[in-house]
DSSP file (Angstrom, degrees, kcal/mol; ACC not computed):
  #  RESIDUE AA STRUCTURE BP1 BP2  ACC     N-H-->O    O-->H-N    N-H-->O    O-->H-N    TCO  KAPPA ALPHA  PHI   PSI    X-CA   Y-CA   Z-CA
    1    1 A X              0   0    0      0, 0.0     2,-0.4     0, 0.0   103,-0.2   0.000 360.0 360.0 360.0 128.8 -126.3 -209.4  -43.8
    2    2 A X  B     -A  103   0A   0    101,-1.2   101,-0.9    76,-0.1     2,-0.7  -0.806 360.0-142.8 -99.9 149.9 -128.1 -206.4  -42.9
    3    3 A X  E     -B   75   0B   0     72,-2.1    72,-1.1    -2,-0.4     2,-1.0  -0.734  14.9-177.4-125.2 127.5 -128.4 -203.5  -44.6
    4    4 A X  E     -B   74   0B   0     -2,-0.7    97,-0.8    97,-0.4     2,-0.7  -0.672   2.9-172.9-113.0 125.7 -128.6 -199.5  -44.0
    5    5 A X  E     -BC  73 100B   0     68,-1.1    68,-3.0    -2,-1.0     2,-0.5  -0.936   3.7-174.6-111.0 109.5 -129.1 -196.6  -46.3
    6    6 A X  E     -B   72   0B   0     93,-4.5     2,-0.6    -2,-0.7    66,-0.2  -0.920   8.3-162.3-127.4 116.6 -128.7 -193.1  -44.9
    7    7 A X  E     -B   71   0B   0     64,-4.1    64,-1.8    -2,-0.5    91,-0.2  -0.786   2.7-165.4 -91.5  89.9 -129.5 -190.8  -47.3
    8    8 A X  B     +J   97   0C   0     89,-1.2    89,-1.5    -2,-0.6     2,-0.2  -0.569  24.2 165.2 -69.6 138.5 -128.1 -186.8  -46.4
    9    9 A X        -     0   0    0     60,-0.5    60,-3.1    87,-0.2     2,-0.3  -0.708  34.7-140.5-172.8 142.9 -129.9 -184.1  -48.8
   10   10 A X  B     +D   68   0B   0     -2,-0.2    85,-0.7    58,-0.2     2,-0.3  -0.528  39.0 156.1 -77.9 135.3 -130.2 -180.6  -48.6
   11   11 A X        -     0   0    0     56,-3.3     2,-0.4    -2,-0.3     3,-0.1  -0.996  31.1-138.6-159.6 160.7 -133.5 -179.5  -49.5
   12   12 A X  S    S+     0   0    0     -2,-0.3     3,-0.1     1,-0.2    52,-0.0  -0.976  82.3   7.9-128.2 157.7 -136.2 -176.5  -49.1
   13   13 A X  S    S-     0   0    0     -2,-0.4    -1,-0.2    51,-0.1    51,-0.1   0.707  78.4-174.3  74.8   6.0 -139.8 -176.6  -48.5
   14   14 A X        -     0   0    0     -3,-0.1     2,-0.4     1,-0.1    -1,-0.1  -0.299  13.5-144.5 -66.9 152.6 -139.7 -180.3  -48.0
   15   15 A X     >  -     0   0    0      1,-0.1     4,-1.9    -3,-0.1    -1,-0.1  -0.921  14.5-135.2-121.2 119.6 -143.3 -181.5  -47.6
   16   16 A X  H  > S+     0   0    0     -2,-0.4     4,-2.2     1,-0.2     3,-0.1   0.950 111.7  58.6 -36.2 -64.3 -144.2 -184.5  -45.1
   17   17 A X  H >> S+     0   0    0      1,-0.2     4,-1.9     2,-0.2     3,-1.0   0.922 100.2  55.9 -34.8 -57.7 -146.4 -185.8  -48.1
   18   18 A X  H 3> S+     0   0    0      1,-0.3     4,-1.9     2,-0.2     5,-0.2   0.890 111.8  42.5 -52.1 -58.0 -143.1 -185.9  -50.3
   19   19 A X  H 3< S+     0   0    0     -4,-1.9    -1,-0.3     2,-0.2     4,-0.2   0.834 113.3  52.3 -64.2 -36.4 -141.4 -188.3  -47.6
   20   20 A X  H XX S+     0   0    0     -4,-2.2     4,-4.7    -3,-1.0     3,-2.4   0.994 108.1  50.3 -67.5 -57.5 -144.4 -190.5  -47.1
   21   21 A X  H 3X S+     0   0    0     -4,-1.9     4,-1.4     1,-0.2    -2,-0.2   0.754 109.0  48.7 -52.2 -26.9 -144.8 -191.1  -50.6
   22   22 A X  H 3< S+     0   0    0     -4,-1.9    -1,-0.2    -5,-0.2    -2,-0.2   0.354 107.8  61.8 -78.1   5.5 -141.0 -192.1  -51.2
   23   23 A X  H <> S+     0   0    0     -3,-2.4     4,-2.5    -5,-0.2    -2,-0.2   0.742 104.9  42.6 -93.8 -46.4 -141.7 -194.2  -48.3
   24   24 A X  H  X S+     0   0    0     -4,-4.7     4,-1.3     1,-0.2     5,-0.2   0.961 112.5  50.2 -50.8 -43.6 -144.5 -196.2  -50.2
   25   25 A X  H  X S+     0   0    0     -4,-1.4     4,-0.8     2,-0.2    -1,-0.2   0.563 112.3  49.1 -86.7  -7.2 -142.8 -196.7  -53.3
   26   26 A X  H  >>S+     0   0    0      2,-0.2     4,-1.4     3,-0.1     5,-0.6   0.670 118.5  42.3 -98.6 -43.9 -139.5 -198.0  -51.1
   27   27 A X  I  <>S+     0   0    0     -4,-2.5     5,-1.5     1,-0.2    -2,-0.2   0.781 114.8  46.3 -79.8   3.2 -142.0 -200.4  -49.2
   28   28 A X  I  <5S+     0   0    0     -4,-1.3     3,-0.4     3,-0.2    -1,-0.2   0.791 115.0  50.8-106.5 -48.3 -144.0 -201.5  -52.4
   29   29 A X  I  <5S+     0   0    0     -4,-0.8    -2,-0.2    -5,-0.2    -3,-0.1   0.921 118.0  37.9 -41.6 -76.3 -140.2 -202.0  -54.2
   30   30 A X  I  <5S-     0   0    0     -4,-1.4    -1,-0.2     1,-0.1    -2,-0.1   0.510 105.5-128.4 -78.5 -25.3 -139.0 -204.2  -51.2
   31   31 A X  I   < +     0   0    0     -5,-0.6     2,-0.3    -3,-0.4    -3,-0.2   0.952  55.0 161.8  77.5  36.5 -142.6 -206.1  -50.6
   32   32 A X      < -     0   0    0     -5,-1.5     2,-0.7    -6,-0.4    -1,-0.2  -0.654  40.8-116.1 -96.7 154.8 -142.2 -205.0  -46.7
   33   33 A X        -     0   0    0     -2,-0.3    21,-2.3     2,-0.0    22,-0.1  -0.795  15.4-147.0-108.7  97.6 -145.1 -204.8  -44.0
   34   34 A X  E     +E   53   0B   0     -2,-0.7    19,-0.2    19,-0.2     3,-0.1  -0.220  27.0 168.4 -69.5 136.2 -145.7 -201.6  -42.7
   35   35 A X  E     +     0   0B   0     17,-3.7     2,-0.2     1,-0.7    18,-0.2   0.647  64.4   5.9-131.2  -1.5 -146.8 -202.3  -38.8
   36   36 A X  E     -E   52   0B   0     16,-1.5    16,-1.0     2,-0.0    -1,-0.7  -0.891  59.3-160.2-158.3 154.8 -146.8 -198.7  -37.2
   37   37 A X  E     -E   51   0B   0     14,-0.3    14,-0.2    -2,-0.2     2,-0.1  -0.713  11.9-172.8-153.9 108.8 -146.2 -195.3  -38.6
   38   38 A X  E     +E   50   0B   0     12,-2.4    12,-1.4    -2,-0.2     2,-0.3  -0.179   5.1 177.2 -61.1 162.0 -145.2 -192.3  -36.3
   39   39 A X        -     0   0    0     10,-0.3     2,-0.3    -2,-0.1    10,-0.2  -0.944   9.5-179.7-163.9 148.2 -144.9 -188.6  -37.1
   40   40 A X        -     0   0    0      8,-0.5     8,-2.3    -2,-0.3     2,-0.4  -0.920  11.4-163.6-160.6 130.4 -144.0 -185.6  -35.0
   41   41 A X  B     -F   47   0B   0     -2,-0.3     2,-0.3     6,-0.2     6,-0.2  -0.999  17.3-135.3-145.7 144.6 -144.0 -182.1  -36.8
   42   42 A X    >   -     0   0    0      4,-9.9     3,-1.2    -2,-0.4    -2,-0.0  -0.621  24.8-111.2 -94.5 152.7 -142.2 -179.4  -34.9
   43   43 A X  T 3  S+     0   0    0     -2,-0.3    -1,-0.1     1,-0.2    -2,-0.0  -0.038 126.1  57.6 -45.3  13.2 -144.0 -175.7  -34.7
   44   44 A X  T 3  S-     0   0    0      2,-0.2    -1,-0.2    -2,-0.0     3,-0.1   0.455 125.2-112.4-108.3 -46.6 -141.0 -174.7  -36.9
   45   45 A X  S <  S+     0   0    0     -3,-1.2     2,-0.2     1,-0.5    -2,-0.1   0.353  75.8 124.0 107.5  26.2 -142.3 -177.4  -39.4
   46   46 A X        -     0   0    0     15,-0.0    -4,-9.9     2,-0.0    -1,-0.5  -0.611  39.6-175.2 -91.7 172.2 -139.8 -179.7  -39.3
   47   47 A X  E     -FG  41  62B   0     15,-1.7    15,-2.0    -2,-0.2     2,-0.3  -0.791  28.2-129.8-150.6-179.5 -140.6 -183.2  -38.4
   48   48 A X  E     - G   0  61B   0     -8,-2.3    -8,-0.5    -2,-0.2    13,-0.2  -0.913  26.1-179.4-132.9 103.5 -139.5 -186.9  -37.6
   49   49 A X        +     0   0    0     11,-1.4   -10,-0.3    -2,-0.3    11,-0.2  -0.473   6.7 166.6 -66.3 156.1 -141.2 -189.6  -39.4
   50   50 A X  E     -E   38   0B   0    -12,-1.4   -12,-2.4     9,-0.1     2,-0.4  -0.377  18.8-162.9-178.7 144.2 -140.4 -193.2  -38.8
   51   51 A X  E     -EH  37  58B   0      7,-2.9     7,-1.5    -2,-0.2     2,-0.5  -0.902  18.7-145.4-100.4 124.4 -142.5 -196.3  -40.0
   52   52 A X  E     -EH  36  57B   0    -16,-1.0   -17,-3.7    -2,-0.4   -16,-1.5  -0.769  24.9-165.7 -95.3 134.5 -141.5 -199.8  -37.8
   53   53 A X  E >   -EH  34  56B   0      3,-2.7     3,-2.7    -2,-0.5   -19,-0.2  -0.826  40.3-113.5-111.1 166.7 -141.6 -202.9  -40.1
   54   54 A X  T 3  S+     0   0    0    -21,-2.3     3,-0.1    -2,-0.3   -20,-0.1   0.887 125.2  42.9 -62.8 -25.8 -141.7 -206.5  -39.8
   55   55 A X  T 3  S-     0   0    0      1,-0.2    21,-1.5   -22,-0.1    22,-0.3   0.249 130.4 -83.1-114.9  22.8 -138.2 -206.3  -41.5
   56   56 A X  E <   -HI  53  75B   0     -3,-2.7    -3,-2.7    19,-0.2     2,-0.4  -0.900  67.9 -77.9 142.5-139.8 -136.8 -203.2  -39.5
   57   57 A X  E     -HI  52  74B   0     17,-1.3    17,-1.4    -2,-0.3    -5,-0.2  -0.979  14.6-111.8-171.0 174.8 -137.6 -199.6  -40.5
   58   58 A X  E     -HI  51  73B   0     -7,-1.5    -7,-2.9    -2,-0.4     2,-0.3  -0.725  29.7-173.2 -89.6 129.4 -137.9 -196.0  -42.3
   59   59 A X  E     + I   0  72B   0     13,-1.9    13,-1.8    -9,-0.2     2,-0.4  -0.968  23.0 179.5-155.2-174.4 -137.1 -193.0  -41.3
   60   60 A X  E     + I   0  71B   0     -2,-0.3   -11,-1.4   -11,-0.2     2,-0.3  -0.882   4.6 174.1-134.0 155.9 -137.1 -189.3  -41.8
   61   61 A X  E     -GI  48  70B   0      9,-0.6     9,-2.0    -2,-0.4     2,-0.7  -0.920  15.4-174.1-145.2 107.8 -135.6 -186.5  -39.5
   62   62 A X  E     -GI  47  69B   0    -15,-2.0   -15,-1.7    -2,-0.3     2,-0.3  -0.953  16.1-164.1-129.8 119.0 -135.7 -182.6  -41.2
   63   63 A X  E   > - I   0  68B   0      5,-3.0     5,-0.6    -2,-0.7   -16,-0.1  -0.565   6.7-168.9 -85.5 169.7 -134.2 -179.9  -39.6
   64   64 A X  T   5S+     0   0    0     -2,-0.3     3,-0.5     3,-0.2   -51,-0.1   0.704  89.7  65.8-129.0 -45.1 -136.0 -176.8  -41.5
   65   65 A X  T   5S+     0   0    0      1,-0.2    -3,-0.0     2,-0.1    -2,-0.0   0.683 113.7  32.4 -61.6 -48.8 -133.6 -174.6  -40.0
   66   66 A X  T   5S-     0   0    0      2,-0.1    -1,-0.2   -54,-0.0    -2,-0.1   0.340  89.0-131.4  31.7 -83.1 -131.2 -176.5  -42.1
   67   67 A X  T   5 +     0   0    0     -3,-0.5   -56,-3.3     1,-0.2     2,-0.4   0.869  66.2 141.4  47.7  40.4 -132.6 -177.4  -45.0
   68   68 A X  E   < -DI  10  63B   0     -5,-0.6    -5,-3.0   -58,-0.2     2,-0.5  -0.957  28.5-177.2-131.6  88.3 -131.1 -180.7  -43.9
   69   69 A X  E     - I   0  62B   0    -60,-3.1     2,-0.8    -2,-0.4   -60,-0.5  -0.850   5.2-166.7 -88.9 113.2 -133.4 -184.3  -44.5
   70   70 A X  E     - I   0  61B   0     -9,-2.0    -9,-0.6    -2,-0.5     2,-0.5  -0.876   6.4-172.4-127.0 163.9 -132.3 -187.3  -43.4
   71   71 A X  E     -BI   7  60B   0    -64,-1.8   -64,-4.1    -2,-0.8     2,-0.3  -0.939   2.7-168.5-136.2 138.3 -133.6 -190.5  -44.4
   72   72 A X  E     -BI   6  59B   0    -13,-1.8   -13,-1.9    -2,-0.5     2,-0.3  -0.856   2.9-176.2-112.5 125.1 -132.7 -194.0  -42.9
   73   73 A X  E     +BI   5  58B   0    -68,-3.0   -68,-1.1    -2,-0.3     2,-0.8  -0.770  13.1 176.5-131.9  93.5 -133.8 -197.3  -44.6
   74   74 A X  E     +BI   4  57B   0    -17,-1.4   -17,-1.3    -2,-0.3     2,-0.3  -0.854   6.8 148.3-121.3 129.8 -132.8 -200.3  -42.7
   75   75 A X  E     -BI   3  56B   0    -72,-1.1   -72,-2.1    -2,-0.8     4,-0.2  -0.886  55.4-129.9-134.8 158.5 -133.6 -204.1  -43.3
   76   76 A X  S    S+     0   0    0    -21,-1.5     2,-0.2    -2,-0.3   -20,-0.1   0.473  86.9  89.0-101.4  -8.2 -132.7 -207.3  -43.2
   77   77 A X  S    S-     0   0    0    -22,-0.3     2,-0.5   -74,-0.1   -74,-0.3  -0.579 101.8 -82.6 -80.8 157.8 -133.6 -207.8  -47.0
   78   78 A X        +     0   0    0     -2,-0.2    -1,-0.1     1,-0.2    -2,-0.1  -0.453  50.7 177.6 -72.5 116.2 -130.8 -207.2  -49.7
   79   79 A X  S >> S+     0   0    0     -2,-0.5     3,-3.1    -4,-0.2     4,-0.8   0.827  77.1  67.9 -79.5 -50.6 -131.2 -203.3  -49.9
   80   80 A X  T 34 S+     0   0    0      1,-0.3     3,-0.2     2,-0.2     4,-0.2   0.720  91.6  53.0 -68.4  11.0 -128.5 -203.6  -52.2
   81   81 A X  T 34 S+     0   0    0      1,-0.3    -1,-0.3     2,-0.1    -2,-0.1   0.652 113.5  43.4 -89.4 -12.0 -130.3 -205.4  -55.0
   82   82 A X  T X> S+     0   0    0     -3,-3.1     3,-1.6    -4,-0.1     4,-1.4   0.059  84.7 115.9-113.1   1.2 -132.6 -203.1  -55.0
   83   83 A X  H >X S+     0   0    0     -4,-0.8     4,-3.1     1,-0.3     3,-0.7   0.871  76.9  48.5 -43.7 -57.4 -129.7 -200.3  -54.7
   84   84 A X  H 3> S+     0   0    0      1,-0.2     4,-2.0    -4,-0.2    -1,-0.3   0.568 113.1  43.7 -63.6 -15.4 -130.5 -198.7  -58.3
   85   85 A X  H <> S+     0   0    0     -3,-1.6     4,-2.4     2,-0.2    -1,-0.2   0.701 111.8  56.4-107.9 -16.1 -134.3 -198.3  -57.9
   86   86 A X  H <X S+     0   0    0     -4,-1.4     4,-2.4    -3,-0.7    -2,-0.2   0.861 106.9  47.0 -88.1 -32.1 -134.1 -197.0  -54.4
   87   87 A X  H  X S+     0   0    0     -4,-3.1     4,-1.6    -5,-0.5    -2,-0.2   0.973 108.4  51.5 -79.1 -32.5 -132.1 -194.5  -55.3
   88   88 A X  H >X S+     0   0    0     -4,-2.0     4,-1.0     2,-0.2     3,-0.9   0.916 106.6  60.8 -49.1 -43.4 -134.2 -193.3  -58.5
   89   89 A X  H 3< S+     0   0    0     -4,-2.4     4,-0.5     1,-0.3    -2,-0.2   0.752 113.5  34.1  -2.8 -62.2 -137.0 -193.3  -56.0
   90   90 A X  H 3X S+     0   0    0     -4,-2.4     4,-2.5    -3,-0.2    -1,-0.3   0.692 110.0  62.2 -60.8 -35.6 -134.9 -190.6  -54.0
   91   91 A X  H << S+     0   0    0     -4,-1.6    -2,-0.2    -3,-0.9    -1,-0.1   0.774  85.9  73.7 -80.0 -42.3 -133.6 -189.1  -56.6
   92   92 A X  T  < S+     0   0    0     -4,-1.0    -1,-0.2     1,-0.2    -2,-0.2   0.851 118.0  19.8 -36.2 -75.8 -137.1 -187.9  -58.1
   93   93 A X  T  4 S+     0   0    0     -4,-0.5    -2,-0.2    -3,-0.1    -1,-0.2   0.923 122.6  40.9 -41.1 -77.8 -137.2 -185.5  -55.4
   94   94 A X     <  -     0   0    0     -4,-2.5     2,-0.3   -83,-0.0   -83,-0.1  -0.340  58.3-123.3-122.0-167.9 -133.9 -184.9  -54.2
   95   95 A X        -     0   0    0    -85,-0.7     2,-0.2    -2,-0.1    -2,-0.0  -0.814  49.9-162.1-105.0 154.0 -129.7 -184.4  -54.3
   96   96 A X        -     0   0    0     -2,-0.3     2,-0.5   -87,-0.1   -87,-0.2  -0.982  39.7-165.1-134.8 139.4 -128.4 -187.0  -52.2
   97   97 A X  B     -J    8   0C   0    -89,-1.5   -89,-1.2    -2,-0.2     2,-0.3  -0.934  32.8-159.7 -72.4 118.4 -125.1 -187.9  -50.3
   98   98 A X        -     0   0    0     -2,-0.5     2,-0.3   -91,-0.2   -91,-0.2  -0.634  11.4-167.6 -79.8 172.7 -125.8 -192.0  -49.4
   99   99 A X        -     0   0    0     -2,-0.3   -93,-4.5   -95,-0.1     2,-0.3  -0.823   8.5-161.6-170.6 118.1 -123.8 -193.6  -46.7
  100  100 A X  B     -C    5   0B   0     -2,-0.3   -95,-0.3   -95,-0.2     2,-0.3  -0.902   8.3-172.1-106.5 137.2 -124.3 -197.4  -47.0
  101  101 A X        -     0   0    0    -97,-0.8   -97,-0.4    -2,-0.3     2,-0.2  -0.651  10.7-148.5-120.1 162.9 -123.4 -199.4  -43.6
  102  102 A X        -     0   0    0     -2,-0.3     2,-0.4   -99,-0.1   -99,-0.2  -0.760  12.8-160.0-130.6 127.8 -123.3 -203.1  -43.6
  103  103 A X  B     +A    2   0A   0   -101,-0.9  -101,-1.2    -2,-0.2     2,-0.2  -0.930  24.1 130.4-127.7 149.2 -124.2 -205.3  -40.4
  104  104 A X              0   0    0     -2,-0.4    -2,-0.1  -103,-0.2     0, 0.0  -0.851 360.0 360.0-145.0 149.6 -123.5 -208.7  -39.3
  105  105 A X              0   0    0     -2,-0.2    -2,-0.0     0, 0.0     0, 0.0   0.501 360.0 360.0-109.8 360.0 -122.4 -210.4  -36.5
């Protein structure tokens, strides 16, 4: 079973730092192996993150325009055992909508 977290939140001001660091503290929870990490930040100062891991990957998409983040966490480890911590992790920061998928074939 795989699992996806997409996290909607309204936010202002978001800071790139902010998103990288809830991005450690998700890959130091989950014990995952960061093996590339992209970034693109638009003249506006929104941006696209996304980190690929050996067990799938993070990412972050903020329209500024918005005030609209979203952040995607998908893996092939049980996300949901880890459900409660990822979301304090998120929570620290921001309000959130989740939308939990699960896929399998």
């Amino acid at each position: 079973m795989y699992n996806h977290f997409i996290f909607d939140i309204k936010t202002k001001n978001l800071d790139l730092d902010d998103v990288e660091n809830v991005f450690w503290q998700i890959v130091n929870l989950l014990n995952l192996t960061v093996l590339k990490k992209e970034k693109y930040i638009f003249e506006n100062g929104g941006f696209t993150a996304f980190w690929l891991l050996a067990e799938s990957h993070l990412s972050a998409h903020y329209r500024i325009e918005d005030n609209y983040l979203a952040v995607d966490i998908y893996s092939c480890k049980n996300l949901e055992e880890f459900e409660n911590k990822i979301i304090e992790i998120i929570w620290q920061l921001w309000k959130y909508k989740l939308n939990k998928l699960k896929r399998n074939f």
